[in-house]
N, C-alpha and C positions, 0 to 999 in steps of 0.2 A: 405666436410661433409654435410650431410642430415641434412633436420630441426632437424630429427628423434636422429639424435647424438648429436646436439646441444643439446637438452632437456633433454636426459639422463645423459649427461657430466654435466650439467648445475646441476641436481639434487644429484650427486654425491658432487659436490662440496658445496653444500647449507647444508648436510649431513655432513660434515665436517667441516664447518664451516668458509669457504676459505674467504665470504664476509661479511668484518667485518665492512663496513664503507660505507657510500652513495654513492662515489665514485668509488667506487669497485662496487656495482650493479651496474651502470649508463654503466662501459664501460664494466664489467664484464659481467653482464648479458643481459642489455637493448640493447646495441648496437650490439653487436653478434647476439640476436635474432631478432634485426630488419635488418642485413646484410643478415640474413640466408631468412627473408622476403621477399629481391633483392630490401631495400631499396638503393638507391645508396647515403648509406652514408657519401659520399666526395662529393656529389652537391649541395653546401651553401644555394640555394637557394628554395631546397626539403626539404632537412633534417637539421633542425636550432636546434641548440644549443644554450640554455640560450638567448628561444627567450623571448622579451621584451614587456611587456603588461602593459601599464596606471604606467609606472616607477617599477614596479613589472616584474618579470623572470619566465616563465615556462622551467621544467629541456630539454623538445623536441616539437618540432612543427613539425608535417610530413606535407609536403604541395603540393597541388596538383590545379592550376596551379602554378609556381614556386612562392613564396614567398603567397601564400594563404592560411592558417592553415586548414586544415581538422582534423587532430588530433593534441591533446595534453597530453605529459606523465607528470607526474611527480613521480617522483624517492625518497624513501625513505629508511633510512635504515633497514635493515632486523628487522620484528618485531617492526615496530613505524612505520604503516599506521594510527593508531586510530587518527579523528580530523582534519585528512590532507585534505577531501573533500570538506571542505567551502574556505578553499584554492585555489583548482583547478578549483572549481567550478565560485569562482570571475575572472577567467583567461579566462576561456570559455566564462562568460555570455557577457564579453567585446567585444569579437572577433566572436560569433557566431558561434564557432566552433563544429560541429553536435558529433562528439568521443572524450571521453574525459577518460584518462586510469593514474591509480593510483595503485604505484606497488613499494615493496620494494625487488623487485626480486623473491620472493618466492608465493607470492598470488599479483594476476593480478586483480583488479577492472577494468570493463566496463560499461562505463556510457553514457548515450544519453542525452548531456547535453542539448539539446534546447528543449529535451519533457516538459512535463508537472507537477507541484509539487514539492516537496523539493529534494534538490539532493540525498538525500539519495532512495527515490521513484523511482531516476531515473538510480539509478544501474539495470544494463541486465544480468548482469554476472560476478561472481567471480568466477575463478580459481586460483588453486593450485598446484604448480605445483608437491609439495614432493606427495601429496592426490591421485591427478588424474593422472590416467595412461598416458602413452604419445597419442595415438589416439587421445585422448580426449584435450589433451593441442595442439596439431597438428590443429587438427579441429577450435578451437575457436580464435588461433592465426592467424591463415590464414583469417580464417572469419572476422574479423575484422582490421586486422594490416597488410595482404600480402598486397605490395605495387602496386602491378594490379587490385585489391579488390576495393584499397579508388581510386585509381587512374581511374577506370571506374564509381567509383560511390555505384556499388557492396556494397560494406561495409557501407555504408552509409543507405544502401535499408536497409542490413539485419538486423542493429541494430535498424536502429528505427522499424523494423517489433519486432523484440525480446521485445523492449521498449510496445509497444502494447500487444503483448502478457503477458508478465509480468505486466504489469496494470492490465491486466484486470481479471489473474489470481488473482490477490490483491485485487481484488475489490468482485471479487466471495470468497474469503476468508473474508473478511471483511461483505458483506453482511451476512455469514451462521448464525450468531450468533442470526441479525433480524429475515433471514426466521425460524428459529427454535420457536424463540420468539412469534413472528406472530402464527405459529402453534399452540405454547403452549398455548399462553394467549392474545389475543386481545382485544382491547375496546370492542368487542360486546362480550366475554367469550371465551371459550375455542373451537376450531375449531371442531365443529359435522364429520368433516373427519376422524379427529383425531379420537376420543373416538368409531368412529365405526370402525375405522382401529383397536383400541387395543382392543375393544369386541370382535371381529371377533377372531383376535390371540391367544387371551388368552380363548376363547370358543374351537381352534382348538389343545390346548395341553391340556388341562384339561375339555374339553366336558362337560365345564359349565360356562352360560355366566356372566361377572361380573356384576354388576348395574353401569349405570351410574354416583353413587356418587363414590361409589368405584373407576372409573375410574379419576374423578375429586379430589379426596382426594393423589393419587397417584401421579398426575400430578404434583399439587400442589406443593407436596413435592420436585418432580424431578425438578420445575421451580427456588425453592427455593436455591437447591443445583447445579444448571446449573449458576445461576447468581453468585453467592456467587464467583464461578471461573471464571468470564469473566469479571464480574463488577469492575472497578479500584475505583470509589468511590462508597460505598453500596447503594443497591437504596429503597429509601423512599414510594412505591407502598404496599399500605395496603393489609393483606390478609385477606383474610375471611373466617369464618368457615364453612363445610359443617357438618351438619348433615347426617350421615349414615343410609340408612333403610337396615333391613335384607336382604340378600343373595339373590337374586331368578334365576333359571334358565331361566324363563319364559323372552321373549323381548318383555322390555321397550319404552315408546318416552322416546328420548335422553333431559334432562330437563337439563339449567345451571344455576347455582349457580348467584343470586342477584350480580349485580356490581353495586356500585353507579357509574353515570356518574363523569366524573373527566376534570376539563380543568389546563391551563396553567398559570402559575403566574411569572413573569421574572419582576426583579429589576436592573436595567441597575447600571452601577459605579457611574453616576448622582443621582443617587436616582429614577430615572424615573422609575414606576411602568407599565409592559404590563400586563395587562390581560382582555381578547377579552371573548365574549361567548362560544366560539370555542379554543380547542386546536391548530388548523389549521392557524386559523386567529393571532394567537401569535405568532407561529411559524414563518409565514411570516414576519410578521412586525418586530420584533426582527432582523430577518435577515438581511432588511431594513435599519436600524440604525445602524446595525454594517459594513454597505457596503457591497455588490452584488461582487463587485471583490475583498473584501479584502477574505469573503466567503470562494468566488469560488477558491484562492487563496490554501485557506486547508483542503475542502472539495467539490472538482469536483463530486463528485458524488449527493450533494447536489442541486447548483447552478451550473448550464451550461448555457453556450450560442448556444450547437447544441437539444436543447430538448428531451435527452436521448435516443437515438433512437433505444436503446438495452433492453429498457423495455417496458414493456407492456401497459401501459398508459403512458400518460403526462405530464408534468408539467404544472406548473403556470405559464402565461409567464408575466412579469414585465416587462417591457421597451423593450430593448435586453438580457433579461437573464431571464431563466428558473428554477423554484425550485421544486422540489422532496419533499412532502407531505404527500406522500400514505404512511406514518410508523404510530404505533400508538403513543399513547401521551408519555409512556414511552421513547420509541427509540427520541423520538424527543425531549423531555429532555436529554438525553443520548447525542446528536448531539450537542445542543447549550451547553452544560458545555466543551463537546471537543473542538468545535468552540471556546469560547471564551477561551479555557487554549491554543492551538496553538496561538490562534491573544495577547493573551498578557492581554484582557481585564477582568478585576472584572467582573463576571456575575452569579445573585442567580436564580433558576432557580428552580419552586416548581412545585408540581402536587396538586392542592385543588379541592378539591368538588363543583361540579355546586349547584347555592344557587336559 
């Protein structure tokens, strides 16, 4: 039989309900499709079962030179993956082993377990097998699990290429919320791009240009209700009223609305008060005190030790590690309350008025 019937047999039966027990995935499903892979499932010292890790069992070790783990599966039952990955992942982190795959026959996790971040960051890929067509389970099975794949090394390239890719996808998802923010509302007001970008638009469907306030009164509003969805704890940044002048079509300078300056105020769990003259200079030192790799640890984008080399400026470099500063005061609030709710630690974390 082809992989290609393997797969389809395999889903007919998961459809029915044939495997009802972890067992049954294991030799049902897993082992069929790593034979169909030309794992040479009967060579003890390729393909280990219930191999042994720090007195603890992973359900397969595929190993390439013989008795060297390259991958590790582990086997669940259908419908009870949820939880299983701090599991596998303590399996991996032991042995070093670059693939790490968590599967209860029906949805496949692929993981690069020696990248970078929480295990969960370091899934590549999930498939499905009821979901996705065969092509497509064909493709990513070979990619990572054909046994000429891990066994040249192949599969080992491509995941951790996928692992790269998928960061940094994550990391351009994760930044849009700032660059939008940025746009919207910075320490020095609102971006003079911006407001000529939406005079411009809004002159060219209604061939009449709005004022300036006008366009600052809107913003406003749209900033209010952009946060209000993104924000997990609501954020404490004062607004302020603009006064509107009448209508004109005639162009304006672009004037912005008063901001008092605003710096940084952080009460560590000691009681220890930071606040520097500078929101920047808080930022750092906070960081400081909570450690540089415990950090970098949950916010790589933050604190690095290659000094970001995918952005446009620099960082600050401290010792051996680099920090990311260029946000304004809000995001950088926004950053130390997540910092310290992943690291564990009490941290209060205000925006005050320079005195």
């Amino acid at each position: 039989m082809t992989l290609k019937e393997h797969i389809d047999d395999i889903r007919n039966q998961l459809k029915q309900g044939a495997f009802s027990h972890e067992a049954a995935v294991s030799d049902g499903i897993v082992r069929r499709l790593l034979h169909a892979l030309n794992w040479p499932i009967f060579t003890p010292k390729i393909f280990i079962p219930e191999y042994g890790v720090g007195g603890q069992r992973v359900d397969f070790a595929l190993c390439h030179p013989p008795e060297k783990a390259r991958v590790f599966i582990e086997v669940k039952q259908v419908g009870n993956l949820d939880g299983a990955e701090e599991q596998l992942f303590g399996y991996a982190f032991r042995e070093g082993v670059p693939i790490a795959i968590l599967t209860d026959g029906r949805i496949w996790r692929f993981f690069h377990s020696t990248g970078e971040g929480k295990f969960r960051e370091r899934k590549v890929y999930e498939l499905d097998l009821l979901e996705s067509d065969s092509a497509d389970s064909i493709e990513r099975l070979n990619r990572y699990l054909n046994y000429e794949a891990v066994r040249k090394g192949n599969a080992i390239i491509a995941i951790k290429n996928d692992y790269q890719s998928v960061s940094k996808q994550r990391e351009i998802e994760a930044r849009l919320p700032e660059a939008w923010s940025k746009l919207l509302h910075d320490e020095d007001g609102f971006s003079e791009f911006l407001i000529e970008a939406m005079a411009g638009k809004t002159e060219s469907l209604c061939e009449a240009r709005p004022t300036p306030e006008q366009i600052l009164t809107y913003l406003k509003s749209l900033k209010r209700e952009t946060e209000s969805k993104i924000e997990v704890i609501p954020t404490t940044s004062k607004q302020y009223k603009v006064t509107p002048t009448p209508p004109s079509t005639s162009r304006q300078p672009i004037r912005k609305s008063p901001i008092p300056p605003t710096r940084l105020r952080v009460t560590m769990n000691n009681g220890e008060v930071i606040e520097q003259s500078n929101a920047s200079d808080t930022f750092l030192e906070t960081i400081e005190k909570l450690g540089f790799d415990e950090v970098m640890s949950v916010a790589p984008t933050i604190v690095s030790k290659d000094n970001f080399p995918n952005y446009d400026k620099t960082g600050v470099q401290i010792g051996e590690h680099y920090i990311w500063k260029e946000i304004s005061t809000d995001v950088k609030r926004r950053y130390l309350e997540r910092i310290a709710h992943d690291l564990n630690v009490s941290l209060k974390v205000e925006i005050v008025d320079k005195v």
